[in-house]
FITOR-278612 format. One record per residue (C-alpha): residue in one letter; x, y, z. Coordinates in pm, whole numbers, plus 50000, padded with zeros to 5 digits. Example, Ala and Ser with C-alpha at 12.3 -4.5 7.8 and 13.67 -1.06 7.14 Angstrom:
2
<pt type="A" east="51230" north="49550" up="50780"/>
<pt type="S" east="51367" north="49894" up="50714"/>
END
This chain:
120
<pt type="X" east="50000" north="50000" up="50000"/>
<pt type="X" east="50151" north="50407" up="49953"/>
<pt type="X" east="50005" north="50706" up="50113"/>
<pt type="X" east="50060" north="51027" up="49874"/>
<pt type="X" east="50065" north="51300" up="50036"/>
<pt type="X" east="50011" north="51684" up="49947"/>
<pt type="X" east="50137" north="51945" up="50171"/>
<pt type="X" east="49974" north="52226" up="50116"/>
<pt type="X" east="50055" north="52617" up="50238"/>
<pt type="X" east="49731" north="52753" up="50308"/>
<pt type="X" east="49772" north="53164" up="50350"/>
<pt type="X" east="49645" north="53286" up="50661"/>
<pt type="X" east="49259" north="53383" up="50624"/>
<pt type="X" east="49162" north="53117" up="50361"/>
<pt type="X" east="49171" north="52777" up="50609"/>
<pt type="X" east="48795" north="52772" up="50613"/>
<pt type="X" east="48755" north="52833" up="50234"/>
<pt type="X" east="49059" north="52570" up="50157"/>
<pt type="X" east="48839" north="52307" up="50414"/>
<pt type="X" east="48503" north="52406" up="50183"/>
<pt type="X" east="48649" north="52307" up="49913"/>
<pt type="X" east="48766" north="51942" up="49983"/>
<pt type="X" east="48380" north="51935" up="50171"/>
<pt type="X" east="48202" north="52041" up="49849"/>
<pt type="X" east="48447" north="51810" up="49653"/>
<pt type="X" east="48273" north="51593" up="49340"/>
<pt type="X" east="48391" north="51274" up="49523"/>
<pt type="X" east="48534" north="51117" up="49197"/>
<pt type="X" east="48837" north="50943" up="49336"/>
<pt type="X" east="48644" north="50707" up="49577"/>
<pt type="X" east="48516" north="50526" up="49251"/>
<pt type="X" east="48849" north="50447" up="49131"/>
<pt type="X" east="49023" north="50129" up="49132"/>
<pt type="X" east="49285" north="50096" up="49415"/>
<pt type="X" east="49178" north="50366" up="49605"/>
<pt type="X" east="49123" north="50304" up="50010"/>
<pt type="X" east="49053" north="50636" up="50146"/>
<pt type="X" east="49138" north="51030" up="50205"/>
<pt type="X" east="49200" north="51260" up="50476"/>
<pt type="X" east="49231" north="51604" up="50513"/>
<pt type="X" east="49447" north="51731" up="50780"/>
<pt type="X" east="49465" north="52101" up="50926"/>
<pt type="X" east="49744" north="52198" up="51147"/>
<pt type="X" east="49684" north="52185" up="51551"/>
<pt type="X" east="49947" north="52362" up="51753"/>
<pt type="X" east="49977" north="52211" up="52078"/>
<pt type="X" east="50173" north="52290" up="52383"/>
<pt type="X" east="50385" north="52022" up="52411"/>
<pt type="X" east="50724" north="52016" up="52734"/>
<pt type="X" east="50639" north="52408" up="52798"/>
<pt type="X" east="50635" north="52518" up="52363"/>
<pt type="X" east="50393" north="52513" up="52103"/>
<pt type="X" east="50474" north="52259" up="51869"/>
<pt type="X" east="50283" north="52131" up="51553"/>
<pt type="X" east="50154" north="52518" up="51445"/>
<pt type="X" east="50211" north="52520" up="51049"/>
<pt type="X" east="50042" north="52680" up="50728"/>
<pt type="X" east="50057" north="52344" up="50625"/>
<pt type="X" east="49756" north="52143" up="50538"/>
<pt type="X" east="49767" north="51759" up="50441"/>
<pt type="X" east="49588" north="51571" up="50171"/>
<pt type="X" east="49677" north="51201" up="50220"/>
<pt type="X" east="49498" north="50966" up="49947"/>
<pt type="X" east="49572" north="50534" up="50047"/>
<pt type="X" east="49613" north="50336" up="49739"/>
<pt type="X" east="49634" north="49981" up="49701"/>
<pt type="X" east="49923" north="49996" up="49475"/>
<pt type="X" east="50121" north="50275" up="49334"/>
<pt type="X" east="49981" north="50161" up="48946"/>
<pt type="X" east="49623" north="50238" up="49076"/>
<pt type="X" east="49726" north="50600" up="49220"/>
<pt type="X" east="49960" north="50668" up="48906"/>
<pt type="X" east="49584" north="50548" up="48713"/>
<pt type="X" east="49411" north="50808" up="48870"/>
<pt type="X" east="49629" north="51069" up="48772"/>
<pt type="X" east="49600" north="51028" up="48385"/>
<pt type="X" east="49211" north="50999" up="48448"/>
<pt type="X" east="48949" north="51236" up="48312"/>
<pt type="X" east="48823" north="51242" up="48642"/>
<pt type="X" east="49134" north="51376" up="48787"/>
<pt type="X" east="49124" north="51614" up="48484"/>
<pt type="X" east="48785" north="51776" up="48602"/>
<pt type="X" east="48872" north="51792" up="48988"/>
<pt type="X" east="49203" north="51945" up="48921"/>
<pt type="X" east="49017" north="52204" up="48631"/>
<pt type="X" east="48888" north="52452" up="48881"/>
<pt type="X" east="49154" north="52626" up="49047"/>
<pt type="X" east="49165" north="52786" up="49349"/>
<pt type="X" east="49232" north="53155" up="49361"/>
<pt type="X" east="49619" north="53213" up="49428"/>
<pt type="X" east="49602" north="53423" up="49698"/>
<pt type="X" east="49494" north="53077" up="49888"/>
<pt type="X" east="49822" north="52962" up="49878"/>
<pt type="X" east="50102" north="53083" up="50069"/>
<pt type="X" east="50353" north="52897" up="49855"/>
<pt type="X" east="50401" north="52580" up="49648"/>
<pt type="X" east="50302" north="52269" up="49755"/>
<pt type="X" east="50469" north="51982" up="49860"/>
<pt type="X" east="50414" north="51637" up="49725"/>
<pt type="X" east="50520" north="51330" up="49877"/>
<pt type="X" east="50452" north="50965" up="49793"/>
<pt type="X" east="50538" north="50677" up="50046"/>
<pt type="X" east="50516" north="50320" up="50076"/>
<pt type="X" east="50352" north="50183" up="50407"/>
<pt type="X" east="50615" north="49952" up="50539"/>
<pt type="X" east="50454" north="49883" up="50866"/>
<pt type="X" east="50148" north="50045" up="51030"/>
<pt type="X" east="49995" north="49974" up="51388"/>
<pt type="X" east="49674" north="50024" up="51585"/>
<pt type="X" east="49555" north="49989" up="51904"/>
<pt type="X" east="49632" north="49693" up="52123"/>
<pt type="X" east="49249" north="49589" up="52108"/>
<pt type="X" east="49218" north="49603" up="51785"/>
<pt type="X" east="49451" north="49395" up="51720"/>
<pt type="X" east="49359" north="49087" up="51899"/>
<pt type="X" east="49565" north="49163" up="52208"/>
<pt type="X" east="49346" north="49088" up="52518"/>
<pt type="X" east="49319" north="49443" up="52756"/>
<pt type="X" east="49496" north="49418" up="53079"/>
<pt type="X" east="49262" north="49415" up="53363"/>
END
């Protein structure tokens, strides 16, 4: 499985319109083969041993694939044509985006839902 992920520098002001757009997105990739899922992450600064830590302009699109054929598919789709016609304004964007493409080696959950009985 890879995880491709988009960093994205959102400009300060245009989060909420940046968050409307995945919301009011066609929903075209979920029909594609290979595809698992896609998240949308916004930045949380945290106070973390006395500093804030985690505060970024960066947003993250992660899209799951099944194999890195099926995501490299999508991208010479018409349907990735059409959601990728409409550009945002520019003045969204506090610089260029960074794109990133990984292969999951390992990945973990919680003890329980793994099979591991809970201590008591």
């Amino acid at each position: 499985m890879i995880v491709v992920a988009n960093r994205v520098a959102v400009a300060k002001g245009h989060e909420a319109a940046f968050a409307a757009r995945f919301r009011d997105r066609a929903g075209l990739v979920e029909h594609h083969p290979g595809f698992v899922r896609l998240e949308l992450l916004r930045p949380d600064p945290i106070m973390l041993h006395g500093q804030q830590m985690g505060g970024s302009d960066y947003h993250v699109v992660l899209t799951y694939w099944e194999r890195k054929e099926d995501f490299l598919a999508w991208t010479e789709s018409e349907d990735f044509r059409t959601v990728h016609s409409q550009r945002p304004p520019t003045e969204m964007f506090a610089g260029p985006n960074v794109f990133e493409a990984h292969e999951i080696i390992q990945s973990a959950g919680k003890a329980s839902d793994r099979g591991v009985p809970k201590s008591e």
